[in-house]
N, C-alpha and C positions, 0 to 999 in steps of 0.2 A: 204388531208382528213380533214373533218370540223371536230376537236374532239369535240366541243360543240356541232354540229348537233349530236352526237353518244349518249353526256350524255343526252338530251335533249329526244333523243330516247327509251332511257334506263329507265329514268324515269317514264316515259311516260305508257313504259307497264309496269312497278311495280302498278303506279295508275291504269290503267283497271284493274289488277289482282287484288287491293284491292278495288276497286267499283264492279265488280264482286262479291268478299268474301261477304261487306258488305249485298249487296242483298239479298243474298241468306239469312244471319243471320235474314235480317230484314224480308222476309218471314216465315223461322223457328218460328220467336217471335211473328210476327202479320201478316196471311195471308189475312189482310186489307190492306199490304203493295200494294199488285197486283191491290186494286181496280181501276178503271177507272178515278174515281174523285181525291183520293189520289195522283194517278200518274200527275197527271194533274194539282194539287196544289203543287205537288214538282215541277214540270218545272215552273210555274208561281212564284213561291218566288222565287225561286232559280237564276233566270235569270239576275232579276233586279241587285242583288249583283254581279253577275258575269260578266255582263258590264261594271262597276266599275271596277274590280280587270282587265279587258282588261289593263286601262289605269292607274291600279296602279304597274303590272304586268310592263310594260314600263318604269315607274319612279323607278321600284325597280333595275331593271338592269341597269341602271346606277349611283345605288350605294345612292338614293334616298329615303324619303319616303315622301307619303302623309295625313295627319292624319285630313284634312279638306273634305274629302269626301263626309263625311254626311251632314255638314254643305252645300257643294257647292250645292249638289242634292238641296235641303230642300228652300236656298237662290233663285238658278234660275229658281225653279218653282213656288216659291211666287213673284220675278220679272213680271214672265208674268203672273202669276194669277191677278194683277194687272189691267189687259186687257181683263179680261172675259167678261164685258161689254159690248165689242166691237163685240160681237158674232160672231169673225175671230176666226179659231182654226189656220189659219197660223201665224195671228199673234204671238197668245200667244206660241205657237209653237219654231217659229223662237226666240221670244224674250227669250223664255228660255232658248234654247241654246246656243242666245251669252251671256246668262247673264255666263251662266258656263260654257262657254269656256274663257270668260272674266276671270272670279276667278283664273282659272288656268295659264293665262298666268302671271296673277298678282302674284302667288306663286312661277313661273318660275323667273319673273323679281329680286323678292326677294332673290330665292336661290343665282342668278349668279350675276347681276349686283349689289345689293346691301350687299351681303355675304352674308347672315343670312343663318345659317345650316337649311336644311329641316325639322327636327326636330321641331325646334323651329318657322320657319317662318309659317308653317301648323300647330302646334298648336296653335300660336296667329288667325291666319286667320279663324281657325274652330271658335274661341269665335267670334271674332270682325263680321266673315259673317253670325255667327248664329244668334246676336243680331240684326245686322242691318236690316234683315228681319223681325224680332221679330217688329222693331220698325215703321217698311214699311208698316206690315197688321196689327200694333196694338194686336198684337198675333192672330189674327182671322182668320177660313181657306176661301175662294175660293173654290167656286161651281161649274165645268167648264162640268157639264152633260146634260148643252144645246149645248156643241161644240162635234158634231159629229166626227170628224176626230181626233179631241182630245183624245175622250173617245175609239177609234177604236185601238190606237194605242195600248189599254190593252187588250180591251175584242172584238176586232174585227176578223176578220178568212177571211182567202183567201182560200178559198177550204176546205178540213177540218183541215189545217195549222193554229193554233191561231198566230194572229199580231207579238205577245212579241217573238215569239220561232223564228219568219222569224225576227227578226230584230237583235235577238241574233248569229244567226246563216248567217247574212250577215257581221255584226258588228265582227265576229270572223272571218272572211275570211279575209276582209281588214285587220284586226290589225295582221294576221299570215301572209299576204302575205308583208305588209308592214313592219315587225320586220325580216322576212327571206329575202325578196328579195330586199327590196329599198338599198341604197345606208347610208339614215339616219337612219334607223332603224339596218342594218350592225355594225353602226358606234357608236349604243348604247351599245352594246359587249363591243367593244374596251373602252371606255370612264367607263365605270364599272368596266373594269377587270385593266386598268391601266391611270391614267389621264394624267400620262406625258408623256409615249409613244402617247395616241390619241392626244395630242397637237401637237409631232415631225413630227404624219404622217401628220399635216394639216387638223387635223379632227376640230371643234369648239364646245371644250365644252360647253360652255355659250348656243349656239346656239340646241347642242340637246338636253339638258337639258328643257329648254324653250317650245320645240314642246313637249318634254314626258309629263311635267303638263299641258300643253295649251290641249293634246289629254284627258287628265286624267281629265280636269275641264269639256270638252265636254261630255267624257262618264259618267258624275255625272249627266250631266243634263239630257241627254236620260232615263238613268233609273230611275231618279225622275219623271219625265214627265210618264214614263210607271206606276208605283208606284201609282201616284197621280191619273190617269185616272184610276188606278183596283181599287182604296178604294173611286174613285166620289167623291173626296175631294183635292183641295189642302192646305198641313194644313202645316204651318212653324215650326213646329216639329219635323217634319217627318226626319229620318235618324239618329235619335240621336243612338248611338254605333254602326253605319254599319262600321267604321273605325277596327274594331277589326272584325270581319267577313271575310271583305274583303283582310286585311292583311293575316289572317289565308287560305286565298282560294289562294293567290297569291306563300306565302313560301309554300303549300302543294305544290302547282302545279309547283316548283321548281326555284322559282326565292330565290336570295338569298339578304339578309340583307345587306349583304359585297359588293354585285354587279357583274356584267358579267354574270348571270346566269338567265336564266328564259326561257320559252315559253307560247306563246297564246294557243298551243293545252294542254298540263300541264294544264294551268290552267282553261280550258272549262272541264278537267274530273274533277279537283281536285273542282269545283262548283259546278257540280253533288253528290261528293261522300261530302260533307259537307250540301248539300241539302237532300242526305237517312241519314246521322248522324243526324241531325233538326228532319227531318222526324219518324223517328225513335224513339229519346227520348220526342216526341210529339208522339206518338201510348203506349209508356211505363208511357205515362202519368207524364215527367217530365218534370220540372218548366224552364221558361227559363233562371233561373239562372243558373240552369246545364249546358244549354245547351251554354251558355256562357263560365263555367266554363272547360267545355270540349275544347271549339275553343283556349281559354287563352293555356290550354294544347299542342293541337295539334302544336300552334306556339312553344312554349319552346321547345318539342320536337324535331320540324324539325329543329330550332338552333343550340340542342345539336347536332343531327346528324350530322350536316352540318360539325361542328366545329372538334366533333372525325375523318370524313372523313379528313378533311382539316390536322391535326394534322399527320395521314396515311401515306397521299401522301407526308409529307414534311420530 
């Protein structure tokens, strides 16, 4: 019996039963909650960040963190903003995404082959890739709303489906079919919950480590790329404090600090229910320092919990 398939399970519907509760509150408090546009502007913020937490959701279960997210997003879409010029939307496209799949595999290289604790390698990498952009456009954005397929990727629709929600929603298939069923993604459990056992079994740590940032730097750039095409700007700014956001969506949705623990479905509700929290103390009319000051919360929280649990069971 998979016991982590069971906690995983478990968690899982406590989150629908408090994204459910939320709703309803947030109805009670402002029945502009329901409107059509409202709703519609929750999925659209809410998405970008929750692609990210795919691939930070990955690097958390094996005992990892990433705190250059924002930075990565912000970097490989001023890479190819670069190339708006060239009026390819493949280009600029492609070149985004190796630019931040690039980042990440450079933050993997760091963790493993050169030691530096995650910690620290991602927060130097958030400064050094945030400037280096800085210094690439001169601080200046990129205009890319003559590239059709660019711009399609936010505000485009295949049926009455908008672009970002089918990309979120294929992008969450892969990463749950690839964290339960592949072989590597199995093998990130093991390397989270114990390092010297998944070396015994011939698992290579170095190795999944690697592929978690290298996916995590990839899913920085999709959602910056979707990001930059909904605001018809790419501006080298863009993502500054989605790193605390996207933490706070990943331990809600159950991955833990410690390691071994997380899911992609976890963490597609637990981006919802932090998207009606946003949503919410924006209808109550509060600042978004609140709304910071809230997510700073929810993380401490789910620590505590984690730690009383942990404490329980031993």
């Amino acid at each position: 019996m998979n016991f982590k398939l069971l906690n995983n399970t478990g968690n899982n519907i406590n989150l629908l039963i408090l994204f459910f509760i939320l709703c309803c509150f947030a109805v009670f408090i402002s029945p502009a909650f329901l409107d059509f546009d409202n709703i519609q502007n929750i999925i659209r913020t809410v998405m970008v960040l929750g692609i990210i937490a795919f691939g930070m959701t990955m690097v958390m279960i094996l005992g990892e963190i990433d705190l250059s997210v924002g930075s990565i997003a912000a970097f490989s879409c001023a890479f190819g903003g670069l190339f708006v010029d060239s009026n390819s939307s493949f280009i600029v496209i492609i070149l985004t995404l190796l630019a931040g799949t690039f980042c990440g595999f450079l933050n993997g290289i760091g963790v493993t082959i050169i030691k530096v604790p995650s910690l620290i390698m991602t927060l130097g990498t958030m400064a050094i890739i945030r400037n280096v952009g800085y210094i690439m456009t001169k601080g200046q954005a990129a205009y890319p709303t003559k590239l059709e397929v660019y711009m399609a990727s936010a505000k485009g629709y295949v049926g009455i489906f908008p672009i970002p929600v089918i990309i979120f929603i294929v992008l969450s298939i892969i990463c749950a079919i690839f964290i339960r069923f592949s072989t590597i993604g199995k093998s990130f459990y093991v390397v989270g919950s114990n390092p010297v056992a998944s070396i015994l079994s011939g698992i290579s740590n170095n190795a999944s480590k690697i592929i978690a940032f290298t996916v995590c730097g990839l899913c920085c750039s999709i959602a910056g790329l979707i990001q930059s095409a909904r605001l018809g700007q790419i501006d080298p700014h863009m993502g500054i404090g989605w790193e605390l956001t996207v933490i706070a969506i990943a331990v809600l949705g159950g991955a833990s600090l410690y390691g071994g623990k997380g899911s992609i479905e976890g963490t597609i509700i637990a981006t919802l229910i932090i998207g009606v929290i946003n949503n919410l103390l924006n209808l109550l009319g509060m600042s978004n320092h609140s709304q910071e000051v809230v997510i700073a919360i929810i993380i401490v929280s789910m620590v505590l919990i984690h730690n009383f649990r942990k404490k329980q069971s031993s």
